[in-house]
N, C-alpha and C positions, 0 to 999 in steps of 0.2 A: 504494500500500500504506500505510494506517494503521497511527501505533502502537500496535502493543499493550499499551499503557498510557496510556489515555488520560487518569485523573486523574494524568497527568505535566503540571504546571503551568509557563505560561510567562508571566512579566508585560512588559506594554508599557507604558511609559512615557510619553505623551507623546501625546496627539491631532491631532497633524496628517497629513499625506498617507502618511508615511512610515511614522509608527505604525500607522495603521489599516491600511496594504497589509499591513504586517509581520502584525498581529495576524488579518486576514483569511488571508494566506498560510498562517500557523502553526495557524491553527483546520483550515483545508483539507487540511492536512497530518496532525490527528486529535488534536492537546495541545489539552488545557485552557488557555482564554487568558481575562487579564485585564487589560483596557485601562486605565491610571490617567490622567488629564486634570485638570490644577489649574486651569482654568475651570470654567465651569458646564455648559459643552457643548463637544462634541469641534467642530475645523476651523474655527475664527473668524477665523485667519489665512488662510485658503485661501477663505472668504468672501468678506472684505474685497477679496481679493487680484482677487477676479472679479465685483468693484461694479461696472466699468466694463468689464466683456468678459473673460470667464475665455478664458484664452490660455494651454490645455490641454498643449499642445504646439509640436511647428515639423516640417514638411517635408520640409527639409533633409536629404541623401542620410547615411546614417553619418560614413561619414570626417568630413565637413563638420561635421557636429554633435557629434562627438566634440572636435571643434580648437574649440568654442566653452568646453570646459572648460582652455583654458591650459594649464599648467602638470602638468593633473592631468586632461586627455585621454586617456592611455592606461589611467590607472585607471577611470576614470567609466566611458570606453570600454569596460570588460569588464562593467560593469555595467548598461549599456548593451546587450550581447550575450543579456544575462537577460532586459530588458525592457525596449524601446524604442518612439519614440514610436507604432508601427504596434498594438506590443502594447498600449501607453494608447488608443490609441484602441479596438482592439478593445474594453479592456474595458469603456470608458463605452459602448458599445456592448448592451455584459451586463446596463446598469443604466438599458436603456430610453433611451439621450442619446446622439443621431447627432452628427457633427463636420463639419466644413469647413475647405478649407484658405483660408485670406484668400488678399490681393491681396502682402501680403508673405512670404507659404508661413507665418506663424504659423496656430496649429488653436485653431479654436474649436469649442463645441458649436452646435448649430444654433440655439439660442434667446440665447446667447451668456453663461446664467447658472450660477452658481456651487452656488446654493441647490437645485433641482433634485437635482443629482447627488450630493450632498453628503445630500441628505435619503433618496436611494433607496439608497445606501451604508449608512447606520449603520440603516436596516430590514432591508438585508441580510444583515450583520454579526450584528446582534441572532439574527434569523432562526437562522443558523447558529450561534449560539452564544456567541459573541462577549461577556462580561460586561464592560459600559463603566458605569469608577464613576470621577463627576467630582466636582471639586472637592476634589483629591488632592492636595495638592503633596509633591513629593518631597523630600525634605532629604536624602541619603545612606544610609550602610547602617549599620546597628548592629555590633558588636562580631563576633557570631554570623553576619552575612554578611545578615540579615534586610533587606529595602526596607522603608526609616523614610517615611512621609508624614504629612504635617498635614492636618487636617479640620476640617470646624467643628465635631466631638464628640468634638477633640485627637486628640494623636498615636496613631496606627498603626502595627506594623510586617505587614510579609507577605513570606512566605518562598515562592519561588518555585524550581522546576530550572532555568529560564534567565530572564535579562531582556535584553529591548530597551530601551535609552533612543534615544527620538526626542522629545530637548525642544527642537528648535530652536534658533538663533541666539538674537539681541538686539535685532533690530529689530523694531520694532512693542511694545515690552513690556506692553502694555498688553493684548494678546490672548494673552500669554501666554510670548513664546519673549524671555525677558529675561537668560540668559547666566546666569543665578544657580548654575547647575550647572558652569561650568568650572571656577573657585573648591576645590569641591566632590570635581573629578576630578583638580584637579592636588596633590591632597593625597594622595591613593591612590596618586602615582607615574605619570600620566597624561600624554605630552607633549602640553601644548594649546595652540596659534599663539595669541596675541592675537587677539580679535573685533575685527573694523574694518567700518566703513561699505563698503557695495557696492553698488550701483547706487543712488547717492546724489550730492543737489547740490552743488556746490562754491561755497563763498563769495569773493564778489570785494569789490574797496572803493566801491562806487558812491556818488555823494554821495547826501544823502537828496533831493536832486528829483526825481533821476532813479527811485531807489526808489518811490519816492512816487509819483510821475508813470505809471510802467512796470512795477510792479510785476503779477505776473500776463500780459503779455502776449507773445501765443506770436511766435517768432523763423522763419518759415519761407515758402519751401524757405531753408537755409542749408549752408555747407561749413564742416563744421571742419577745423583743420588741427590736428596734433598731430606729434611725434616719440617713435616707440615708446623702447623700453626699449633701443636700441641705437644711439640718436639717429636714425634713419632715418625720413625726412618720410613722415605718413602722413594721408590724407584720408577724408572720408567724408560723403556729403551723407545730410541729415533735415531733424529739427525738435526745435529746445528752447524752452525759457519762461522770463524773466525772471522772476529771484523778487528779493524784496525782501531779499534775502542776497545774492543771483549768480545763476545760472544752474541747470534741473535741467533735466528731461524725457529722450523715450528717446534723444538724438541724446546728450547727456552720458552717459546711465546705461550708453551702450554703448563707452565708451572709460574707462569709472570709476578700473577698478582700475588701466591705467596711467596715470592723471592722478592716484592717489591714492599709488600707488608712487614717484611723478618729485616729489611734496610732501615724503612721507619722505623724501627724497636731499636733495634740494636747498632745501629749506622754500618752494616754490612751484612752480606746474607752469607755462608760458605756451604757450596758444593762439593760434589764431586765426580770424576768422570772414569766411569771404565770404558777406556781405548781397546779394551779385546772381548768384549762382551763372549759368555760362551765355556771362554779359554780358561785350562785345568790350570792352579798359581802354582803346584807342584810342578807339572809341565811345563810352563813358563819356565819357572828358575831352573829346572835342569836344562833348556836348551838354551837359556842365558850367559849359563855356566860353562858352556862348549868354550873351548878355545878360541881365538882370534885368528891366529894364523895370520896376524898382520893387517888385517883387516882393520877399518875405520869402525869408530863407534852407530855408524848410521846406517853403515854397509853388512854389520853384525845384527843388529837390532833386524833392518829390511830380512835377511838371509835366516836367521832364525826362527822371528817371533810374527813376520812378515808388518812391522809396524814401519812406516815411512814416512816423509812429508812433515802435514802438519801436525801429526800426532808424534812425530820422534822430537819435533822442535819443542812441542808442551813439554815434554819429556825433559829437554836440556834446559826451557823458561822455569820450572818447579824446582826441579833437583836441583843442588850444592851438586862440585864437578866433581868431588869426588864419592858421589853416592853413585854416579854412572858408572864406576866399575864395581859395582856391588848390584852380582844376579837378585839377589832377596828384595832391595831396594827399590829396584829398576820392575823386578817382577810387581812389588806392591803397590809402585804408580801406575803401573800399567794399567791395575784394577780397581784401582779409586786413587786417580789424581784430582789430590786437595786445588782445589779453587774457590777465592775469594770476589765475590762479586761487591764493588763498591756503589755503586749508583744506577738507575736505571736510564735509558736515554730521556731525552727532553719529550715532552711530549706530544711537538708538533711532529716527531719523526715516527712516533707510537700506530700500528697500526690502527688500533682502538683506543676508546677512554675510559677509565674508572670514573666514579663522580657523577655530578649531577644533580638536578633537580632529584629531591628523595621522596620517593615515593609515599611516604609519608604527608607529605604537601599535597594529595589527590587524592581525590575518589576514586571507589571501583573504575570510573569511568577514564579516567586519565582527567581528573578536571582539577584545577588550581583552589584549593580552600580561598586561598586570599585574593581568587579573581574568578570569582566564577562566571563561566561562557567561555573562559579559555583554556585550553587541555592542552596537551604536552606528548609529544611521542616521540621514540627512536633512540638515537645516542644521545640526546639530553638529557634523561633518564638516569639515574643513581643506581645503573646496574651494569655486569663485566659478565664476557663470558670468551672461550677461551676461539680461536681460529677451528675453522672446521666446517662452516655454515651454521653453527649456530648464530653469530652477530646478524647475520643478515635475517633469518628467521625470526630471530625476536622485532628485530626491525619492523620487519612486515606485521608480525602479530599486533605490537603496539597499535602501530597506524589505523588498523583496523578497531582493536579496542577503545582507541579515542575517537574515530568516527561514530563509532556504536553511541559513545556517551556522547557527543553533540546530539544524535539524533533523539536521545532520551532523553535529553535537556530542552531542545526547541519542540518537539513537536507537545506538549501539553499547552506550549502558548500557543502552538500553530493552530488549535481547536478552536481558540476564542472567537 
């Protein structure tokens, strides 16, 4: 059922996954919608995001995927009840782009791009009605409650019956979701967590040879080791990359937020990494112990234990030099080399953000206690989850549960 008032206008905010489900939801539902995007084109973050393999979704049975939101599991979880990853993929489905599940239950489309679904979205949109005006940035509201934005033919205001803001996090600023709006909302009376890096690298002290030397080179198969939030040892084998900082890729970006949690307590987090996942440490040390025969320390290591590259360099960056002629030694960095991670990276280089408006500031609906008509969805949100397709799933859910609560908001006055 339409309402019956369809010049009852509703502005979204914000062009990315979250926005645009919102603003498609809400036109479907029969209000006037209008999209505002302070780039020049809506989704540049969700582009980017799928240069290398857009990773739609995950798998993973509910319960499962709900526990990959933390902290904030049972909430997402209910949002998640509205629309999950079965219902994302039906709808890329709607928009002509079949999916697959990979080799690690992550979903992809079957051509594996970004662009595609992104371009048959906003002709759909369009199509339906959809009015998407870019190059809007929003600066807050005026006195009169009016939505203030900047243009290149100056300021704006536009008075809407409801708003979605879905501006995103802080990471990536550069496509657009740069934080400039919490600032903004915690003026209003807004409780908003600090934005922090999420699925982001951690800097270590490496000398610059070994930066230099190893920078860029991936670290894999490997085990990290870690101790959750309750000091309770915990593992988990992948693969990460040597940056010329420290360490990033998905084996870190999936333990992030307690490695960036246990820095805030303590001012450093320590790891540790087994370079031979697998490998017996008796066996290790006896074939460490073979003779040299003249051989170089790198060429015995290679020739033995088959360790080379950037794992024989951790090797020689950890150990004192003379612990490298010691098989026992050498065996026991092999299988858990100590590392110290001191910082996490900045947060405009984060793939994701922690923080946010807290959920606690809204209704079931996504709607602002201290502004009501306006709701809130996507990485604004005071929730983290880890790469995988889950960020982007929640995304879409949100947008959709904050559609839902506009329309349960406006339609009782749409009766009068």
């Amino acid at each position: 059922m339409h309402d019956p008032h369809p010049t009852r206008r509703v502005a979204v905010v914000g062009g990315g996954p979250a926005g645009l489900m919102a603003a498609e939801r809400l036109r479907a539902a029969g209000f006037a919608v209008d999209l505002f995007e302070a780039k020049g084109s809506v989704g540049r973050k969700f582009l980017i995001a799928g240069k290398g393999g857009l990773n739609l979704t995950h798998s993973d049975p509910r319960p499962l995927f709900a526990s990959r939101y933390r902290e904030r599991a049972a909430a997402v979880g209910r949002w998640l009840e509205r629309f999950d990853a079965d219902a994302l993929r039906d709808w890329a489905r709607g928009l002509g782009v079949d999916t697959y599940v990979g080799s690690s239950g992550r979903v992809f489309p079957l051509d594996r791009k970004a662009a595609p679904l992104l371009r048959g979205w906003v002709r759909r949109l369009r199509a339906q009605g959809v009015a998407l005006h870019v190059q809007q940035r929003w600066t807050g509201w005026a006195d009169d409650g009016a939505l203030c934005f900047d243009t290149p033919h100056g300021p704006v205001q536009v008075r809407a019956d409801a708003t979605v803001l879905a501006l995103g996090g802080a990471s990536w600023p550069q496509l657009g979701s740069d934080g400039a709006w919490a600032p903004v909302l915690a003026a209003t009376g807004v409780e908003v967590a600090p934005l922090r890096a999420a699925n982001c690298g951690f800097e270590l002290d490496w000398s610059p040879h070994f930066a230099q030397r190893h920078a860029g080179a991936p670290l894999k198969p490997v085990v990290l080791h870690w101790q959750d939030a309750d000091g309770g040892a915990r593992q988990l084998q992948g693969e990460c990359v040597v940056a010329g900082y420290g360490l990033e890729g998905s084996l870190i970006y999936a333990v992030s937020a307690t490695l960036r949690e246990r820095i805030e307590r303590d001012g450093h987090a320590d790891i540790a990494l087994d370079l031979v996942p697998g490998r017996d440490p008796d066996a290790l040390r006896a074939a460490l112990a073979r003779p040299r025969a003249g051989r170089s320390l790198s060429e015995h290591l290679r020739r033995t234990v088959g360790v080379h590259g950037a794992k024989a360099g951790l090797l020689r960056e950890v150990l004192p030099a003379d612990a490298l002629d010691d098989p026992d030694r050498v065996a026991a960095a092999l299988t858990r080399l100590p590392l110290r991670l001191r910082r996490p990276r900045p947060v405009a280089e984060a793939i994701s953000t922690a923080g946010g408006v807290r959920l606690e500031a809204l209704d079931d609906g996504l709607m602002l206690h201290a502004r009501p008509g306006t709701f809130v969805a996507g990485e604004m949100l005071d929730w983290e989850a880890p790469t995988g397709g889950y960020l982007l799933t929640a995304c879409f859910a949100s947008g959709c549960v904050a559609a839902d609560g506009v329309v349960g908001w406006l339609r009782p006055t749409a009766a009068e």
